[in-house]
PLY file of the C-alpha trace (Angstrom):
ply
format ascii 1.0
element vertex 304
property float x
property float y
property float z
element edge 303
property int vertex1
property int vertex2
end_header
0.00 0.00 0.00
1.51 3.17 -1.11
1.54 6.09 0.96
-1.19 8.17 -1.59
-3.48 4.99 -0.13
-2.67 5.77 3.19
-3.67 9.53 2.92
-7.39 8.87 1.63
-7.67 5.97 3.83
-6.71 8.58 6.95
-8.54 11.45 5.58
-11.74 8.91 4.77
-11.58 8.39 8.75
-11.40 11.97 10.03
-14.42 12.45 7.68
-16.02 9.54 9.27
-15.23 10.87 12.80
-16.48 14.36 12.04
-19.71 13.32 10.94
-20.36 11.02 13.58
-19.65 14.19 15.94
-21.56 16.24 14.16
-24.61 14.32 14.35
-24.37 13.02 18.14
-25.54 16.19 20.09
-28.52 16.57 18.73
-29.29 12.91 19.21
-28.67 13.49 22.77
-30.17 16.76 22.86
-33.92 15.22 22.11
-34.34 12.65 24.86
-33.04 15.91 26.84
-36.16 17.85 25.90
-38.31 15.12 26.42
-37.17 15.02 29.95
-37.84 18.96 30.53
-40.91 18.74 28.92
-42.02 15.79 31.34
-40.73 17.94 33.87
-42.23 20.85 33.49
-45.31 19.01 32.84
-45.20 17.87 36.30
-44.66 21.20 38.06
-47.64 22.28 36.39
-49.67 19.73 37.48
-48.33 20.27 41.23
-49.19 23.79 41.07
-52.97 22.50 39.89
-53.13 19.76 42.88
-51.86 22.08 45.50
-55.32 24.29 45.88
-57.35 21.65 45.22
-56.18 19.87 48.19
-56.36 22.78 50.24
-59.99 23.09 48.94
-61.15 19.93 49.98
-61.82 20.57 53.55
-62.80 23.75 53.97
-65.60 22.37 51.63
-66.31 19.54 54.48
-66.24 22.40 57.24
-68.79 24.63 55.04
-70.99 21.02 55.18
-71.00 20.47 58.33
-70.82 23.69 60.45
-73.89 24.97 58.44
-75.72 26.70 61.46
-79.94 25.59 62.08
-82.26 28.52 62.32
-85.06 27.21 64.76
-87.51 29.81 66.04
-90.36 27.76 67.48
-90.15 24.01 69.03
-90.58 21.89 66.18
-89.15 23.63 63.13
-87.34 22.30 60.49
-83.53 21.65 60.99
-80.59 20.22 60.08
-79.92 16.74 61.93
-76.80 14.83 63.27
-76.72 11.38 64.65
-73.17 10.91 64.91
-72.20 10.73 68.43
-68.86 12.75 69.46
-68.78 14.04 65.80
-68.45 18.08 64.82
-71.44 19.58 63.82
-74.58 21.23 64.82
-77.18 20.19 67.51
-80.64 19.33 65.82
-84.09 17.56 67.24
-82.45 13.81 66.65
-78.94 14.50 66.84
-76.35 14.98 69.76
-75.25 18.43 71.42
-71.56 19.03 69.68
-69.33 21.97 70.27
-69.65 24.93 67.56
-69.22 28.45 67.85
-72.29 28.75 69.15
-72.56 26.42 71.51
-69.38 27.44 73.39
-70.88 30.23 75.36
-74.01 27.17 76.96
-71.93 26.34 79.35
-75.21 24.76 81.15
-75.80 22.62 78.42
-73.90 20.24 80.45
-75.56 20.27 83.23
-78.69 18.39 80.68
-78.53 14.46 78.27
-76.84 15.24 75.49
-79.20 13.59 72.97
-82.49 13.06 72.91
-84.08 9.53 74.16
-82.92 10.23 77.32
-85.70 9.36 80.06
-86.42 10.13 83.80
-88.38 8.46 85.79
-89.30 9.78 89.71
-90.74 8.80 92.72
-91.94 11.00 95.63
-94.45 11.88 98.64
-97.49 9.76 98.89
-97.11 7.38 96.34
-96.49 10.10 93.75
-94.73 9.50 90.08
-94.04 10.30 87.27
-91.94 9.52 84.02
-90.96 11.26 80.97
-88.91 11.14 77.72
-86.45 14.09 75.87
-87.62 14.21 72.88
-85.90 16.70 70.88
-83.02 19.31 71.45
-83.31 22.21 68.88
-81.58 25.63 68.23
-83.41 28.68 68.32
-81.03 31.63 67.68
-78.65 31.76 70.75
-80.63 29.41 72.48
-81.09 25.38 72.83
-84.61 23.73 73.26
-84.90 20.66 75.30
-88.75 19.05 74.68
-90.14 17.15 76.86
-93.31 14.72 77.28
-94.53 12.37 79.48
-97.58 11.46 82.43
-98.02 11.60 85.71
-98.71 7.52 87.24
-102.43 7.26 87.86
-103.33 5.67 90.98
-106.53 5.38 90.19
-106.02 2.63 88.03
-108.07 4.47 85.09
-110.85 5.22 87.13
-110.29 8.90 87.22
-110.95 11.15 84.45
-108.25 13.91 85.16
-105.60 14.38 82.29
-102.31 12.95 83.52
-99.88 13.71 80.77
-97.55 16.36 80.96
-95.48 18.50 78.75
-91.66 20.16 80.16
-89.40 23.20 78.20
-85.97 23.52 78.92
-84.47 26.86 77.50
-80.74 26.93 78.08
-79.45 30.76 77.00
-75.93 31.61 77.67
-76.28 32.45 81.09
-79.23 30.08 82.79
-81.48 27.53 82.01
-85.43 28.14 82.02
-88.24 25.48 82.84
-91.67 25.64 81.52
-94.05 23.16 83.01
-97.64 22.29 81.35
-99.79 19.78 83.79
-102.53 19.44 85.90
-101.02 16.34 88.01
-97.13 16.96 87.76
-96.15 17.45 91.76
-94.40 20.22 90.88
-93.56 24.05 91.93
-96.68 26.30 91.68
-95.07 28.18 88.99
-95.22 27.50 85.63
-92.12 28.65 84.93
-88.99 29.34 86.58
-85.15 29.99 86.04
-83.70 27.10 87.57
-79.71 27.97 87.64
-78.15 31.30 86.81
-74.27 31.70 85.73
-71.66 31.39 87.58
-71.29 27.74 88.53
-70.55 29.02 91.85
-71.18 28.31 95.62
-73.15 31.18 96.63
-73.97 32.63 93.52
-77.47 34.57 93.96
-79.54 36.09 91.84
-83.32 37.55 92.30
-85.99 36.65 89.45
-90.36 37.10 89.14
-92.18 35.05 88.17
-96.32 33.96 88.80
-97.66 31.62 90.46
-100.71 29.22 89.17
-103.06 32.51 90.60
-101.29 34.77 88.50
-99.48 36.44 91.53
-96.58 37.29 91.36
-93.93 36.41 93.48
-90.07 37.43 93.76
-87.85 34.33 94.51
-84.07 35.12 96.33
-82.23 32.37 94.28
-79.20 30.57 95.38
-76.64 27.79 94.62
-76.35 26.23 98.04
-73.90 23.75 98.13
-71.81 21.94 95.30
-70.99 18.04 95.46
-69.19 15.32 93.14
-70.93 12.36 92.60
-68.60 9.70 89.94
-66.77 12.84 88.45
-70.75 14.71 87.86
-71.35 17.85 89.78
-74.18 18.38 91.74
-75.72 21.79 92.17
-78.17 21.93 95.11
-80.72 25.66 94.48
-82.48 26.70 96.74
-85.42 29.36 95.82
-87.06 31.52 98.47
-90.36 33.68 98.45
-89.47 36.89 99.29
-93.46 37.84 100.77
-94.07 34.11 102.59
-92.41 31.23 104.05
-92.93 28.90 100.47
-89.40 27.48 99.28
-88.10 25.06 96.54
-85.04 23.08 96.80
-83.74 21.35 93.37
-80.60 19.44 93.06
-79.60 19.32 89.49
-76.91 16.43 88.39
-74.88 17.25 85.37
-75.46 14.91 82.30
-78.82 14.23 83.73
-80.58 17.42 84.85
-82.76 17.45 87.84
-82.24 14.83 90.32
-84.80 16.02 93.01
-87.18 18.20 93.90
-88.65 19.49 97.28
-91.42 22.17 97.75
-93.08 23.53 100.39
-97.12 22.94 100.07
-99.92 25.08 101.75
-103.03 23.19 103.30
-106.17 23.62 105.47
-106.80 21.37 108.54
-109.96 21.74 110.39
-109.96 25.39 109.99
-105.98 25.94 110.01
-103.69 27.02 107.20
-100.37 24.51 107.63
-97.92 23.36 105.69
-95.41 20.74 104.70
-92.84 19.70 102.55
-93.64 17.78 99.32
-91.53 16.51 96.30
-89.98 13.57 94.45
-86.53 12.00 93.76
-85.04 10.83 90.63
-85.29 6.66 90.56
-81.81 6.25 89.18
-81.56 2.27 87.90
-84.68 3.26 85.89
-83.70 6.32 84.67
-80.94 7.57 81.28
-80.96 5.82 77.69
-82.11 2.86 76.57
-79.26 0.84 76.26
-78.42 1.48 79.58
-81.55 0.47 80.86
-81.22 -3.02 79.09
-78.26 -3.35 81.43
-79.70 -2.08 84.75
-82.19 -4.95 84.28
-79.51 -7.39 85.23
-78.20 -4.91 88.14
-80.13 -4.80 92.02
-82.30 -1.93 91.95
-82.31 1.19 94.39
-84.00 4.44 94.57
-81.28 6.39 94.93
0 1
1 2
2 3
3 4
4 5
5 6
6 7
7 8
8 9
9 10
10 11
11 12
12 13
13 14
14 15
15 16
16 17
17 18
18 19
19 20
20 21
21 22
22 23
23 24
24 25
25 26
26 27
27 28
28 29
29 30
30 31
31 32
32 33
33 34
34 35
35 36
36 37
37 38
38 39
39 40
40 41
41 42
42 43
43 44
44 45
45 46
46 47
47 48
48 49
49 50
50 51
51 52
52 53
53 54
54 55
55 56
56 57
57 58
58 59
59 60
60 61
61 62
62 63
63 64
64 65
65 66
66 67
67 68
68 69
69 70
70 71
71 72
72 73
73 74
74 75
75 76
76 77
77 78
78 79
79 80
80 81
81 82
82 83
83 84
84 85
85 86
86 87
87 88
88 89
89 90
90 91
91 92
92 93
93 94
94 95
95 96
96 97
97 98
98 99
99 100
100 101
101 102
102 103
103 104
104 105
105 106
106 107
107 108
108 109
109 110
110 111
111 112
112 113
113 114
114 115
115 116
116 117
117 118
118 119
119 120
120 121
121 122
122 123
123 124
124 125
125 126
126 127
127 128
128 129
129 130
130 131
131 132
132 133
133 134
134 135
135 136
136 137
137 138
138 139
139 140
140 141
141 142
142 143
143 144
144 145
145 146
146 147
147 148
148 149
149 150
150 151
151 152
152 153
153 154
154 155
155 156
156 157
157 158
158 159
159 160
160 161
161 162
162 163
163 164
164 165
165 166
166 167
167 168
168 169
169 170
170 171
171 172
172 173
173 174
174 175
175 176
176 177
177 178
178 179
179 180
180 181
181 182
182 183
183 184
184 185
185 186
186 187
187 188
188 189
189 190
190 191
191 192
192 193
193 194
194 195
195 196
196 197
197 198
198 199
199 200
200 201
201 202
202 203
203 204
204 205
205 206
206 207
207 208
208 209
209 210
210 211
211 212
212 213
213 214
214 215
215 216
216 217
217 218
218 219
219 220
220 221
221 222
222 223
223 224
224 225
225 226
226 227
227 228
228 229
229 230
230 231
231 232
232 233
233 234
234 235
235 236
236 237
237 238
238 239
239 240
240 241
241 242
242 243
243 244
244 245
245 246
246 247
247 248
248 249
249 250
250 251
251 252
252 253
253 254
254 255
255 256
256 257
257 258
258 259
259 260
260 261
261 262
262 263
263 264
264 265
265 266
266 267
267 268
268 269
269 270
270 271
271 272
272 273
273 274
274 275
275 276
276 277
277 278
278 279
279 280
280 281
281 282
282 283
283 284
284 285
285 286
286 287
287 288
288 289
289 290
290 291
291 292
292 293
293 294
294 295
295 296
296 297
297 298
298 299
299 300
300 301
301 302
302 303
């Protein structure tokens, strides 16, 4: 091989070697754009999942914190049956905490879902049981209803109405009961403010009300003592007419509401106005939800 051969064979090569360089970047340089592109595709998209996911539950918290608007007993509302879940108290659901519901403190001192029943016992054979059937909002303001009937001793025979009908109002600062029977053994006013804020020994407050004459009357109202019972409070309140020697003394458990009930009743005997003290006590292994009662059946029973 001469060395003319040798020269095109070498420059044949270096042409061979230039074109393959010339070619190879932008082979490379594709699968590099691809890449980007993928890339970039993907930051988009996280910029397009972020909000969404942000979204998502204060969508859930619009759902379920919108708020009831009750004004009578027996309005339409939103409902909740999920016990110890967020959202708003209605007639067949449980009391939650909301916004609005923070400042009823006393709410506690009352079931915190409907079902819940009560069943007393008290002077001269007396009794009487009755049911929660609803809990509604009303502006500021939760509605506990209430039915039920006074036990008839008469066995039938008597044609007196024996059913009664009971209101709690809790506000923000007390809790009001509204009482509509003939038989219920209780005060002689339809309506009175049972506890007043603060939930303290000693806290006093006066309030009017009427009495089944239409008279009115001024009651000095006080909490008189404060006890544990399991980890519940008891509140003992003692009411006193300002103009005569009539009383009430309630003791109100929390979780269950009132627990007893003493009164002072006016009477005539051969001629004489007297008096004595009347009332009834809650019968405990009878009384709270229905499952619970299931199990009491199995338990020895005392009216305590």
């Amino acid at each position: 091989m001469t060395k003319r051969h040798l020269s095109y064979i070498s420059i044949a090569l270096v042409l061979t070697f230039i074109g393959l360089v010339g070619c190879s970047p932008k082979d490379i340089y594709k699968p590099n754009e691809i890449d980007i592109d993928i890339i970039s595709e993907k930051n988009e998209d996280a910029k397009h999942i972020g909000p969404l996911e942000e979204n998502d539950p204060q969508e859930d918290e619009d759902t379920s914190n919108g708020k009831p608007s009750i004004d009578n007993v027996g309005s339409d509302n939103k409902t909740s049956n999920r016990e110890g879940e967020s959202g708003n108290v209605s007639s067949k659901g449980d009391i939650q905490s909301n916004e609005d519901e923070k400042s009823l403190t006393l709410t506690k001192l009352l079931p915190h879902r409907p079902e819940y029943t009560w069943v007393y016992y008290g002077s001269t054979e007396y009794g009487h049981t009755m049911t929660l059937n609803s809990i509604e909002t009303s502006k500021n303001n939760m509605i506990y209803s209430i039915t039920g009937e006074v036990d008839d001793m008469s066995d039938g025979e008597s044609k007196k109405d024996f059913s009664l009908k009971v209101t709690y109002v809790v506000t923000e600062n007390s809790i009001i009961q509204t009482v509509d029977s003939d038989m219920m053994m209780d005060s002689k006013l339809s309506q009175i403010e049972l506890i007043r804020t603060p939930l303290s020994k000693g806290n006093k407050w006066v309030q009017t009300q009427k009495d089944s004459n239409g008279k009115t009357i001024k009651l000095d109202s006080t909490i008189d003592d404060i006890r544990e019972d399991n980890g519940q409070k008891i509140y003992t309140i003692i009411y006193k007419d300002r103009d005569s020697k009539y009383y009430e003394r309630r003791e109100i458990k929390e979780g269950v509401g009132v627990i007893s009930l003493e009164h002072l009743l006016f009477y005539e005997n051969e001629g004489r106005k007297e008096s004595m003290p009347m009332g009834y006590t809650l019968y405990s292994d009878y009384s709270g939800y229905k499952n619970n009662l299931s199990i009491n059946k199995y338990l020895p029973t005392s009216r305590s």
